[in-house]
PDB file with one MODEL, atoms N, CA, C and O in Angstrom:
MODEL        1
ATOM      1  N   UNK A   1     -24.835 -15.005  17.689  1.00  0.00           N
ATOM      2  CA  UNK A   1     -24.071 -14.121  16.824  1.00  0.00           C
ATOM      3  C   UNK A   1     -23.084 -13.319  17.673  1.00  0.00           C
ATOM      4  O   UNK A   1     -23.240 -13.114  18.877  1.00  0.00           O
ATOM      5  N   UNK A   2     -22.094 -12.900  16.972  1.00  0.00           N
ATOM      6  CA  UNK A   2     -20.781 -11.798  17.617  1.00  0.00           C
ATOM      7  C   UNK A   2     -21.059 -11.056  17.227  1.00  0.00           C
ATOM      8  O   UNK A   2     -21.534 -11.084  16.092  1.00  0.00           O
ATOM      9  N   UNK A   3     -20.922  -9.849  17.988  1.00  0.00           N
ATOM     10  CA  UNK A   3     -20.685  -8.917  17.569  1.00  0.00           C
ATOM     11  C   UNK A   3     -19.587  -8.008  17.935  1.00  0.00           C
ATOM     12  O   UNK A   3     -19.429  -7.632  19.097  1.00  0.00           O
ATOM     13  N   UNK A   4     -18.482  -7.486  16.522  1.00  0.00           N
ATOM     14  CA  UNK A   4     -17.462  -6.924  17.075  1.00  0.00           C
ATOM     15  C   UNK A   4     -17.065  -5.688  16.164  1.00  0.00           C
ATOM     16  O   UNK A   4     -17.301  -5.562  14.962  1.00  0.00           O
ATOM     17  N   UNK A   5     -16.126  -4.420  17.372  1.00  0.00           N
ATOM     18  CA  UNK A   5     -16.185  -3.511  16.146  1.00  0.00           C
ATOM     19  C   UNK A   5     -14.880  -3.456  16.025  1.00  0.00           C
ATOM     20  O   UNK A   5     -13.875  -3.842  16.622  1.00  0.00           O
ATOM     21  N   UNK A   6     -15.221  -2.776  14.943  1.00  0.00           N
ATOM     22  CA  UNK A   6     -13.221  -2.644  13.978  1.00  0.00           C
ATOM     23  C   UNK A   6     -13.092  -1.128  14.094  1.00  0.00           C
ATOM     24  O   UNK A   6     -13.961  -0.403  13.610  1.00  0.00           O
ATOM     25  N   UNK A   7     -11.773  -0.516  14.876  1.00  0.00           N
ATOM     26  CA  UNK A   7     -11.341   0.525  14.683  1.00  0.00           C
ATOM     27  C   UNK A   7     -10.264   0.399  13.640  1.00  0.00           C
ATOM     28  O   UNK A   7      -9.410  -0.486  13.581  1.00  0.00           O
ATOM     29  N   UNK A   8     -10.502   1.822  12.502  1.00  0.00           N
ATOM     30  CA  UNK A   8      -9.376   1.743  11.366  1.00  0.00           C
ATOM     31  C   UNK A   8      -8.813   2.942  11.907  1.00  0.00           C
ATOM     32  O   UNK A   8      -9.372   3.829  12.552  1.00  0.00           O
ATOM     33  N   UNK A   9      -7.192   2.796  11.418  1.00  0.00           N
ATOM     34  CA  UNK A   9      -6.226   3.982  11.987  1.00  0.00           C
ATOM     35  C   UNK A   9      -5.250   3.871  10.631  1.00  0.00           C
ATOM     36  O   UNK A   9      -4.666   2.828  10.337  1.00  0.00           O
ATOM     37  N   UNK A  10      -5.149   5.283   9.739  1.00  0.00           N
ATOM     38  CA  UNK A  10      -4.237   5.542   8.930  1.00  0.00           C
ATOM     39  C   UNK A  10      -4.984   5.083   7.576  1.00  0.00           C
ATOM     40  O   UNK A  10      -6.137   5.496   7.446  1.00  0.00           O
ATOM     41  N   UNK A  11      -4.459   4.288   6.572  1.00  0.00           N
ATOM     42  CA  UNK A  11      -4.934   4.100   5.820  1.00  0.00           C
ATOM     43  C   UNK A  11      -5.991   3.238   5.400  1.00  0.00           C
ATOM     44  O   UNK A  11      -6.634   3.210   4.351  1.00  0.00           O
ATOM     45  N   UNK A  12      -6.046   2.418   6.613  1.00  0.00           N
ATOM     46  CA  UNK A  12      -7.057   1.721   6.319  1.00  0.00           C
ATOM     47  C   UNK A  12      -8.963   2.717   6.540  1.00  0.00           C
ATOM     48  O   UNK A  12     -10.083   2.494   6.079  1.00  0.00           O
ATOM     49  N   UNK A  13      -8.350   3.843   7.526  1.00  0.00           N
ATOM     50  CA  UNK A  13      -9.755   4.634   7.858  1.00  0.00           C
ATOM     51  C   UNK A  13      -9.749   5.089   6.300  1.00  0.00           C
ATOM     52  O   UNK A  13     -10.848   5.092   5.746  1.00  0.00           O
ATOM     53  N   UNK A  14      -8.777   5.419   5.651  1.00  0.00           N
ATOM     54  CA  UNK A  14      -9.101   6.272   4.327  1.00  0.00           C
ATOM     55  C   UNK A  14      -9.807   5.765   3.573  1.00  0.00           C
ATOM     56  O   UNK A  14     -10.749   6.389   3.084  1.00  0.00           O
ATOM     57  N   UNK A  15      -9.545   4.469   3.265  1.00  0.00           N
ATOM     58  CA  UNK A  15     -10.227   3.349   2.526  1.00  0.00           C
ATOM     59  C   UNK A  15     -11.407   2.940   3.164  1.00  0.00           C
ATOM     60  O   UNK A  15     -12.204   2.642   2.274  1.00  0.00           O
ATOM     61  N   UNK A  16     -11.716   2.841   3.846  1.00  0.00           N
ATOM     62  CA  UNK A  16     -13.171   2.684   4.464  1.00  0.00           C
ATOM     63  C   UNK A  16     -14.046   3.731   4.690  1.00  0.00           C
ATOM     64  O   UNK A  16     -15.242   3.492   4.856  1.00  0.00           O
ATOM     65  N   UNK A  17     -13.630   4.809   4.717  1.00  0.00           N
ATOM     66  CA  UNK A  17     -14.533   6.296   5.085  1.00  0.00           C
ATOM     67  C   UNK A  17     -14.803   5.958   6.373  1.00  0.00           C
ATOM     68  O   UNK A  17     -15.991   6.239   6.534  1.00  0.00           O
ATOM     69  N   UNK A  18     -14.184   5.337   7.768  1.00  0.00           N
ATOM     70  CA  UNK A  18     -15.156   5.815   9.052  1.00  0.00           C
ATOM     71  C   UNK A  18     -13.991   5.439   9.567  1.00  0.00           C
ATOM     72  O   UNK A  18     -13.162   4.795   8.925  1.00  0.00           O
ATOM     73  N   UNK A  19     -13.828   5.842  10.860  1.00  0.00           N
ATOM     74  CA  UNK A  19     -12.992   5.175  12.264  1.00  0.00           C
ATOM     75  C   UNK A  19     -13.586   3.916  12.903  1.00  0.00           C
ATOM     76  O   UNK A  19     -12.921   2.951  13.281  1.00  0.00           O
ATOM     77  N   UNK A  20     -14.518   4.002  12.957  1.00  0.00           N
ATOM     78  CA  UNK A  20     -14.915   2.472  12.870  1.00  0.00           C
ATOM     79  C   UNK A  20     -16.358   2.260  12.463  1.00  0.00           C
ATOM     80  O   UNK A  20     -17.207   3.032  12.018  1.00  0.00           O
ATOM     81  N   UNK A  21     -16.371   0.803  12.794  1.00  0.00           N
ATOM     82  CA  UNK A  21     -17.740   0.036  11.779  1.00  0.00           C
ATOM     83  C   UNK A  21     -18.394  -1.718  13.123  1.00  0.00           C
ATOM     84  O   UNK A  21     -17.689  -2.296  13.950  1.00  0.00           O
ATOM     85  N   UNK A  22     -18.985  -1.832  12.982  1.00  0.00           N
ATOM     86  CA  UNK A  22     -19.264  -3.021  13.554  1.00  0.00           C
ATOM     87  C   UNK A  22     -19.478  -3.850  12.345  1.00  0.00           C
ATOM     88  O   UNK A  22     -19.763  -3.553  11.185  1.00  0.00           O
ATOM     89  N   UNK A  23     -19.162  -5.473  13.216  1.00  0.00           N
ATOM     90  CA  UNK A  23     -19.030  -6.626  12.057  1.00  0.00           C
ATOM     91  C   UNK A  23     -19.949  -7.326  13.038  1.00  0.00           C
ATOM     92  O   UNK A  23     -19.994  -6.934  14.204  1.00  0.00           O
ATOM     93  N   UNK A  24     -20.863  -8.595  12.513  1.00  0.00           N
ATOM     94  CA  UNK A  24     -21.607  -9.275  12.892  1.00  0.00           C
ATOM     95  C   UNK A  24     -21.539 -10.688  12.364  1.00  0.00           C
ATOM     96  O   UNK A  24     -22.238 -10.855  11.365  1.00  0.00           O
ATOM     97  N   UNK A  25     -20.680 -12.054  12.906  1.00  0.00           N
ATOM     98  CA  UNK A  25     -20.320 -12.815  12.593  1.00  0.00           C
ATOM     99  C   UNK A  25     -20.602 -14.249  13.340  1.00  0.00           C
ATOM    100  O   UNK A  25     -21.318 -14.262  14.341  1.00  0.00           O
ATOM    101  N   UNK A  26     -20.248 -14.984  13.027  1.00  0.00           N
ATOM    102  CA  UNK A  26     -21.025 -16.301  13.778  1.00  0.00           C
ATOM    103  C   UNK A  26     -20.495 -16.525  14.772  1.00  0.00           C
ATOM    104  O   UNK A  26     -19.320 -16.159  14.818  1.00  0.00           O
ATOM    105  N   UNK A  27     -20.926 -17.036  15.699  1.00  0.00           N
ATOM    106  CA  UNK A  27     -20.318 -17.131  17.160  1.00  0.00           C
ATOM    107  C   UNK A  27     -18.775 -18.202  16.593  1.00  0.00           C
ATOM    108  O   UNK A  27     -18.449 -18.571  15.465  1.00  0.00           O
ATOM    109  N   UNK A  28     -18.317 -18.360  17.549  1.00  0.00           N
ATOM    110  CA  UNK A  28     -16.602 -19.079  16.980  1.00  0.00           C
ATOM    111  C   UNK A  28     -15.829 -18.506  16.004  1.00  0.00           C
ATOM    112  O   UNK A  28     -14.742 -19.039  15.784  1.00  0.00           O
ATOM    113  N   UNK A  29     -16.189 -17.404  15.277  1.00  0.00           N
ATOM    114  CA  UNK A  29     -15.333 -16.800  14.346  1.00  0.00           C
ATOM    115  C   UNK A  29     -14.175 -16.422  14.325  1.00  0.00           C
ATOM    116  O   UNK A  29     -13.864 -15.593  15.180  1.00  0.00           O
ATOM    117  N   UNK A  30     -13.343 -16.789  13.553  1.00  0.00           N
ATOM    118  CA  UNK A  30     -11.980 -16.066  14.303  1.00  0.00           C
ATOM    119  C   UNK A  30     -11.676 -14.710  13.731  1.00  0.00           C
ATOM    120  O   UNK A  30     -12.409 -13.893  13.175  1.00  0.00           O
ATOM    121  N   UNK A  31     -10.531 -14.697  13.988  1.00  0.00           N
ATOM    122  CA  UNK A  31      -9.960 -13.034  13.721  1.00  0.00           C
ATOM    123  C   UNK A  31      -9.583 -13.413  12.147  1.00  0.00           C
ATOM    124  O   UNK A  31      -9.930 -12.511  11.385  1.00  0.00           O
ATOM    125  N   UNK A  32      -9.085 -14.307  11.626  1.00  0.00           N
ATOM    126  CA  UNK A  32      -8.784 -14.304   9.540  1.00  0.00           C
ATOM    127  C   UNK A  32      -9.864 -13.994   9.490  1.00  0.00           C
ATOM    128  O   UNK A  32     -10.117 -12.830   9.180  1.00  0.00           O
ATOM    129  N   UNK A  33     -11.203 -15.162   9.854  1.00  0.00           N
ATOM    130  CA  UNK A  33     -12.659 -14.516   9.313  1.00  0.00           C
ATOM    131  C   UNK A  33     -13.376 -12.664   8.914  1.00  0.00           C
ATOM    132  O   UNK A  33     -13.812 -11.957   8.005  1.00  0.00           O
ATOM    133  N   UNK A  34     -13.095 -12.688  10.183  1.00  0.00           N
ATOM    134  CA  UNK A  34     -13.280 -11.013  10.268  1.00  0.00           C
ATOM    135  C   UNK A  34     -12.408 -10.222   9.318  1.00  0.00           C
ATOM    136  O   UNK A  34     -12.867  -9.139   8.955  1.00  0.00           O
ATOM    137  N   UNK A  35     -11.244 -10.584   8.867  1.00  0.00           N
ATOM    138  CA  UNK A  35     -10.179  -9.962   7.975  1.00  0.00           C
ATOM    139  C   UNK A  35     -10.944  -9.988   6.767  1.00  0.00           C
ATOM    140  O   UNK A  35     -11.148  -9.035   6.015  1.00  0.00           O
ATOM    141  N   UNK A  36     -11.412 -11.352   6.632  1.00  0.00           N
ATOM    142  CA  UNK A  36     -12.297 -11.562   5.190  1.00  0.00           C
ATOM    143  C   UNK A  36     -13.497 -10.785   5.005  1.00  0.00           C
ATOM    144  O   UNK A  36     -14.032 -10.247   4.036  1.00  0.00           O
ATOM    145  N   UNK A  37     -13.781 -10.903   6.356  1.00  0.00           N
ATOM    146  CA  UNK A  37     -15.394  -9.673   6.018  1.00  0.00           C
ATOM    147  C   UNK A  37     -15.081  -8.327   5.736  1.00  0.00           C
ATOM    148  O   UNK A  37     -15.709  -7.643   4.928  1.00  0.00           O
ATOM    149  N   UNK A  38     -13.793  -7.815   6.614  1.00  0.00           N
ATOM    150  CA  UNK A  38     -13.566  -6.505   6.182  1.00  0.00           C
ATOM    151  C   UNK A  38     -12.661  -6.294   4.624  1.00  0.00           C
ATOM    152  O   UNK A  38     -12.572  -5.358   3.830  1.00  0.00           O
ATOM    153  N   UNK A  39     -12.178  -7.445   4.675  1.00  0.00           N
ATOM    154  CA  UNK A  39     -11.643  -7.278   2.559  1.00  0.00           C
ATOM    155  C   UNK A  39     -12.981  -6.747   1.707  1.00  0.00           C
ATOM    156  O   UNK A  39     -13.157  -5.770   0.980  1.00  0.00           O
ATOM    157  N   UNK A  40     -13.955  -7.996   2.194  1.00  0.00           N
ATOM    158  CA  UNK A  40     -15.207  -8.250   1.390  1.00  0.00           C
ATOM    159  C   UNK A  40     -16.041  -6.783   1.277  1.00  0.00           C
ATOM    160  O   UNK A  40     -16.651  -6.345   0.302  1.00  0.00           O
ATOM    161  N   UNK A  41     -15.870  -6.226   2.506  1.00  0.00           N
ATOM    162  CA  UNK A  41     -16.663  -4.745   2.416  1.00  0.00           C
ATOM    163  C   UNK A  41     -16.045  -3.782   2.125  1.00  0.00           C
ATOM    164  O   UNK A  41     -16.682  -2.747   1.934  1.00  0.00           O
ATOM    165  N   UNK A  42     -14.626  -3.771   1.989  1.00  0.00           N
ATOM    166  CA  UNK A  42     -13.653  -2.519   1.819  1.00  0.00           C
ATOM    167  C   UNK A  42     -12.342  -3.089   0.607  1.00  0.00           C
ATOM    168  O   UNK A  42     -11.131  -3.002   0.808  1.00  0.00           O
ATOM    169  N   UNK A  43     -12.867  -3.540  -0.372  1.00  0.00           N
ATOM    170  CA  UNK A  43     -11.823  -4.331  -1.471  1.00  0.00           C
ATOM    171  C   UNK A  43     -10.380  -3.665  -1.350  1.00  0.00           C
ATOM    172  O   UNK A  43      -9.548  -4.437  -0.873  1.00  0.00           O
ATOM    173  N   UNK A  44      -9.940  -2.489  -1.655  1.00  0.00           N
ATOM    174  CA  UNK A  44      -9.098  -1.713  -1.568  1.00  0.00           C
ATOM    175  C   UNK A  44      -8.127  -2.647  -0.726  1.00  0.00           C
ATOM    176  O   UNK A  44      -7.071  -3.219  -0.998  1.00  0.00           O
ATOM    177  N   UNK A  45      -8.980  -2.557   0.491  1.00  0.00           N
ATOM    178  CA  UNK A  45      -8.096  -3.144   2.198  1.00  0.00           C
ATOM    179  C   UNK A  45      -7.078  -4.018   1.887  1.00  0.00           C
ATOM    180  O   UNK A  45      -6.029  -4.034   2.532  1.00  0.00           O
ATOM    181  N   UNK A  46      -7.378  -5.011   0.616  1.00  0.00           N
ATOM    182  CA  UNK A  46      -6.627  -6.300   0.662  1.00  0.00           C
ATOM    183  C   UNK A  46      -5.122  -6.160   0.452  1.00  0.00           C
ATOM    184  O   UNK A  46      -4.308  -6.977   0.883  1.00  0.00           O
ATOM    185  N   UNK A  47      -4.781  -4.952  -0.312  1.00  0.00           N
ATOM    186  CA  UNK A  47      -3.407  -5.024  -0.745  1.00  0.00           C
ATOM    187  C   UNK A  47      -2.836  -4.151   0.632  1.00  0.00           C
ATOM    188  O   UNK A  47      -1.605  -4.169   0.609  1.00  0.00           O
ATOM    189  N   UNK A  48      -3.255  -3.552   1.573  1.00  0.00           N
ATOM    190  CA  UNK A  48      -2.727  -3.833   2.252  1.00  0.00           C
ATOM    191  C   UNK A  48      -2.348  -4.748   3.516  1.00  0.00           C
ATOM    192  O   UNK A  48      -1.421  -4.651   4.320  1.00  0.00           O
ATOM    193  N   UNK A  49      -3.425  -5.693   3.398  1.00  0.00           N
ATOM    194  CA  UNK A  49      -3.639  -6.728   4.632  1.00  0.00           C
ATOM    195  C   UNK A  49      -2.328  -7.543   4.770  1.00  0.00           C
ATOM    196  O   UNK A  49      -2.285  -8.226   5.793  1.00  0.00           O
ATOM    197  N   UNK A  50      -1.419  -7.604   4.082  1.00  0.00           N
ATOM    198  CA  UNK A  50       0.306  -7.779   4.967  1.00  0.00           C
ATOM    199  C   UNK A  50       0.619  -7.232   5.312  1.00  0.00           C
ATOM    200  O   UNK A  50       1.589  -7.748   5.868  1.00  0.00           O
ATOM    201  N   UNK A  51       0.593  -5.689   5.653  1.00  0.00           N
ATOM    202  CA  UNK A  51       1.789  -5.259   6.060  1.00  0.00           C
ATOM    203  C   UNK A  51       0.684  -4.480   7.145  1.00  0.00           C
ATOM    204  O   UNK A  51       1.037  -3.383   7.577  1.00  0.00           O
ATOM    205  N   UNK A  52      -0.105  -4.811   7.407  1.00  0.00           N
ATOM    206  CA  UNK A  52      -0.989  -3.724   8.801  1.00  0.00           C
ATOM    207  C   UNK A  52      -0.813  -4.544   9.984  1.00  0.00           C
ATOM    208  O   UNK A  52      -0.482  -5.705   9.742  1.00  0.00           O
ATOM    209  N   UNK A  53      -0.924  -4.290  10.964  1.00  0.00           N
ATOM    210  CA  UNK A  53      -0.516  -4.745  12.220  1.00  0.00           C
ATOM    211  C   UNK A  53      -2.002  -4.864  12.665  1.00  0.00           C
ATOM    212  O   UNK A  53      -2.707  -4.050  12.070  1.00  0.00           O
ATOM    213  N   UNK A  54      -2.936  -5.961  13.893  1.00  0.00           N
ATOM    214  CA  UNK A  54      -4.196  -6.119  13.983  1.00  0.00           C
ATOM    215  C   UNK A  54      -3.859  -6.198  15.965  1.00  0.00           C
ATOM    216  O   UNK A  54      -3.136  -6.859  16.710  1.00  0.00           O
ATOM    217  N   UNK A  55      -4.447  -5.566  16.046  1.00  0.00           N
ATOM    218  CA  UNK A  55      -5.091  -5.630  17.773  1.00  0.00           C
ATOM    219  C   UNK A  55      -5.951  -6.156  18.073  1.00  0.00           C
ATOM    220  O   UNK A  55      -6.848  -5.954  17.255  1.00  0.00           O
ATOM    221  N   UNK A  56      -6.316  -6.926  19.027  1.00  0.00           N
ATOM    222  CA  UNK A  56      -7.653  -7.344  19.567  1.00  0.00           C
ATOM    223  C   UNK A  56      -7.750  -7.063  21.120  1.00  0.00           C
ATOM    224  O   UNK A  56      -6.958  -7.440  21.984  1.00  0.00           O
ATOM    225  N   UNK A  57      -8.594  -6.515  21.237  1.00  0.00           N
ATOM    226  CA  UNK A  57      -8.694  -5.949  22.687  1.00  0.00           C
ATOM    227  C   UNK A  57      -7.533  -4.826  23.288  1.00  0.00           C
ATOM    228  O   UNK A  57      -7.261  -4.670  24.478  1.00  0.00           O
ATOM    229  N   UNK A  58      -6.819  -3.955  21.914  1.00  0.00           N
ATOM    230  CA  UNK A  58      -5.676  -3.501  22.734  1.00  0.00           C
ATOM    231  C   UNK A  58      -4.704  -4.186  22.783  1.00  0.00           C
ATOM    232  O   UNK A  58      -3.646  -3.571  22.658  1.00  0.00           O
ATOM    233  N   UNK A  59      -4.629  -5.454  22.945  1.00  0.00           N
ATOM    234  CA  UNK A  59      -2.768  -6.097  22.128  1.00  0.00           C
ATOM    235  C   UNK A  59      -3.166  -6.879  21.193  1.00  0.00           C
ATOM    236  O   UNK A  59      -4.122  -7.580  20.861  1.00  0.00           O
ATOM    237  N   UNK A  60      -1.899  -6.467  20.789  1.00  0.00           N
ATOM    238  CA  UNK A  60      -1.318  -7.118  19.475  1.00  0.00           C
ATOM    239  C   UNK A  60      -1.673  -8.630  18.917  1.00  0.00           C
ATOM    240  O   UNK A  60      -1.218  -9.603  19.519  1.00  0.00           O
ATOM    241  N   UNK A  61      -2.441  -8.784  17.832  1.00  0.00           N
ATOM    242  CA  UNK A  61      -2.735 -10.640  17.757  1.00  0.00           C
ATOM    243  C   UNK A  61      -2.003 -11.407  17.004  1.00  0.00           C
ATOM    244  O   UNK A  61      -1.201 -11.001  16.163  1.00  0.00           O
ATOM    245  N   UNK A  62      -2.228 -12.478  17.253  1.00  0.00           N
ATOM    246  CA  UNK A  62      -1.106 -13.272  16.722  1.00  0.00           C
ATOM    247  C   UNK A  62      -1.989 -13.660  15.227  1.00  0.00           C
ATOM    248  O   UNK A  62      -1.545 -13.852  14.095  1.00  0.00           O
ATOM    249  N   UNK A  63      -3.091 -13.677  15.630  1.00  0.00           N
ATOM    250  CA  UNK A  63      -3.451 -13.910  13.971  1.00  0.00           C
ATOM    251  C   UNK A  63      -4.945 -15.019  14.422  1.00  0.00           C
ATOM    252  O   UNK A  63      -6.019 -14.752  13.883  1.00  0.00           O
ATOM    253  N   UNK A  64      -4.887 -15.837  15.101  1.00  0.00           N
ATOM    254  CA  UNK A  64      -5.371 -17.172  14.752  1.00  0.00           C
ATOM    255  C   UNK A  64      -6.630 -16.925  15.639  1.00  0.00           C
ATOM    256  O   UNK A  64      -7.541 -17.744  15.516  1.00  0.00           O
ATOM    257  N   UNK A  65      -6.840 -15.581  16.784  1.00  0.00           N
ATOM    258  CA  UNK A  65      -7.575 -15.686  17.662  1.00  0.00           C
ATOM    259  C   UNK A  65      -9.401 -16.328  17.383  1.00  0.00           C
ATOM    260  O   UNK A  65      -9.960 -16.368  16.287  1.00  0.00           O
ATOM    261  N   UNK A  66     -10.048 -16.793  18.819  1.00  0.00           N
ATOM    262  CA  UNK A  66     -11.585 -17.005  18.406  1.00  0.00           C
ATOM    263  C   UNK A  66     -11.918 -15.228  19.167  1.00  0.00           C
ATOM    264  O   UNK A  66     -11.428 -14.659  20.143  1.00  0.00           O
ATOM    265  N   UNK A  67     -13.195 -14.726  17.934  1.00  0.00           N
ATOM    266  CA  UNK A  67     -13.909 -13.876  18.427  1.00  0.00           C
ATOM    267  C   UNK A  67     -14.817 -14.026  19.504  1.00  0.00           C
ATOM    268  O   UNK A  67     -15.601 -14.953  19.303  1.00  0.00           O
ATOM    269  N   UNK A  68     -14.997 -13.379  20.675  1.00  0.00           N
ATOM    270  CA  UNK A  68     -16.044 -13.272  21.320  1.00  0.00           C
ATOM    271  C   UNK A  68     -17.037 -11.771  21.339  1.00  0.00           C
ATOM    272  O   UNK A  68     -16.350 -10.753  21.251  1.00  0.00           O
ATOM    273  N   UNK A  69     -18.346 -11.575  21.428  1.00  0.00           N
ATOM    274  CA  UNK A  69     -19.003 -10.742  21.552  1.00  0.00           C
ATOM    275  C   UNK A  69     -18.751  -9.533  22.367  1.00  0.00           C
ATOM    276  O   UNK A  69     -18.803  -9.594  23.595  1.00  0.00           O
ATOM    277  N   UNK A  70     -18.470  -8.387  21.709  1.00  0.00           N
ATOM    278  CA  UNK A  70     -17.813  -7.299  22.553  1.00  0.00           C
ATOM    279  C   UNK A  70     -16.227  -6.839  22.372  1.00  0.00           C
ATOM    280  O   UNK A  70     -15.601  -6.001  23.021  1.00  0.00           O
ATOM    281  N   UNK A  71     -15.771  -7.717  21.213  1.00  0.00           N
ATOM    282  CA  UNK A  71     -14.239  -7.599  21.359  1.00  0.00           C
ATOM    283  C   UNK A  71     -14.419  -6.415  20.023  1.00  0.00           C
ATOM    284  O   UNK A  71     -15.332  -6.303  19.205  1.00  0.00           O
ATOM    285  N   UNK A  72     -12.926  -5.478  20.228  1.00  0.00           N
ATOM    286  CA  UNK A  72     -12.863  -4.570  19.323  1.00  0.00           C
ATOM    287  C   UNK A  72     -11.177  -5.119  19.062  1.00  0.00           C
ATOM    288  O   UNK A  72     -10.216  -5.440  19.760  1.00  0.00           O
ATOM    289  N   UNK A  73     -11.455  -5.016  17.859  1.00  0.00           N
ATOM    290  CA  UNK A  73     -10.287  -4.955  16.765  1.00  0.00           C
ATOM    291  C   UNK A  73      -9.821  -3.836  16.168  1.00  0.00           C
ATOM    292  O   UNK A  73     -10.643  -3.016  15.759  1.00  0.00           O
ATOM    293  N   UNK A  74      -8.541  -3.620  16.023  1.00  0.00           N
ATOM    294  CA  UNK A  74      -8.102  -2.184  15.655  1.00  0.00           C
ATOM    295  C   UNK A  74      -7.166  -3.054  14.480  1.00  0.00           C
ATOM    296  O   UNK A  74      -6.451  -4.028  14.714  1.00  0.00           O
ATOM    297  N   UNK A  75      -7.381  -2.448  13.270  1.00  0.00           N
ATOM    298  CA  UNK A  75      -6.220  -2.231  12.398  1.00  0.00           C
ATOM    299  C   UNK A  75      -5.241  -1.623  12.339  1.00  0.00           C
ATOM    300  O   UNK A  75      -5.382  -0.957  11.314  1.00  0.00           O
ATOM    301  N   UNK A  76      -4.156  -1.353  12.828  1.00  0.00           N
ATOM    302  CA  UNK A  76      -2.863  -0.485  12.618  1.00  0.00           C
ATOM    303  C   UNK A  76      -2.015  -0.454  11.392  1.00  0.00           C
ATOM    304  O   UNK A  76      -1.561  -1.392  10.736  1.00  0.00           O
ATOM    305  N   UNK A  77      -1.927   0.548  11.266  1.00  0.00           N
ATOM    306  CA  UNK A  77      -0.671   1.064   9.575  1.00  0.00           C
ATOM    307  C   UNK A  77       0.330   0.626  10.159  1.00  0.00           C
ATOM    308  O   UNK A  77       0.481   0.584  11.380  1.00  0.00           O
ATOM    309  N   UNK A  78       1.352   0.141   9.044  1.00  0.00           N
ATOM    310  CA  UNK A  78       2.497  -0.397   9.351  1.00  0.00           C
ATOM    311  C   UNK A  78       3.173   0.648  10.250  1.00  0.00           C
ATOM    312  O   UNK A  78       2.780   1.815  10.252  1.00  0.00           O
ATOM    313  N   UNK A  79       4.478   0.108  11.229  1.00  0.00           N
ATOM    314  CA  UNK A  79       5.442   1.254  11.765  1.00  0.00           C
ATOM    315  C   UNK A  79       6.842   1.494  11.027  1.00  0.00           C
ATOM    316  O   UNK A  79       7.757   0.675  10.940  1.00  0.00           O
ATOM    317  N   UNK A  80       6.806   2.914  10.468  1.00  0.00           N
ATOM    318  CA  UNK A  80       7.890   3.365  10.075  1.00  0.00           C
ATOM    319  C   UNK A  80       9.223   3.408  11.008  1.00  0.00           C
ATOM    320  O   UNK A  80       9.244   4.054  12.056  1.00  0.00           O
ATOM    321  N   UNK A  81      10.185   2.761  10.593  1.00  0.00           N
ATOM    322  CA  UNK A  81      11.312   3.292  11.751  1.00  0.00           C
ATOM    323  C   UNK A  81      12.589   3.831  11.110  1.00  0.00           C
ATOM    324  O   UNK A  81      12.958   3.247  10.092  1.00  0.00           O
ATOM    325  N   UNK A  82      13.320   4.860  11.553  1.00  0.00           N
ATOM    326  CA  UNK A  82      14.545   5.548  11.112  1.00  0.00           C
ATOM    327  C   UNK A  82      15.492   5.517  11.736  1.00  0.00           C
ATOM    328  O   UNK A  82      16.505   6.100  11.349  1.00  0.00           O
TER     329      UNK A  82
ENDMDL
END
């Protein structure tokens, strides 16, 4: 099993009530998977899951990554620019 935790920042912490949470997923899991577990536990999340930006380990992911045990994922709110 993996185990990985999700830091939420902005709206996604609002919608979840915590800064973060641990997820527990099958070894090879990727990072969509984990997106799905956190829809599945936080429904709200989904309408914004285009437009949030996702970290893994501190940079930026491209989307497709495999999880390994120990990795933290951060959700980021979109960036406003003026």
């Amino acid at each position: 099993m993996t185990k990985v935790t999700v830091l939420y920042f902005g709206q996604s912490r609002e919608i979840s009530g915590s800064a973060e949470e641990e997820f527990t997923l099958s070894d090879g899991s990727s990072l969509p998977a984990l997106i799905s577990a956190i829809e599945e536990r936080h429904e709200k999340l989904r309408r914004f899951a285009k437009s949030m930006q996702v970290a893994l380990n501190e940079e930026v992911a491209a989307g497709d990554e495999r999880l390994k045990d120990g990795d933290t994922v951060a959700l980021l709110p979109p960036v406003a620019g003026g």
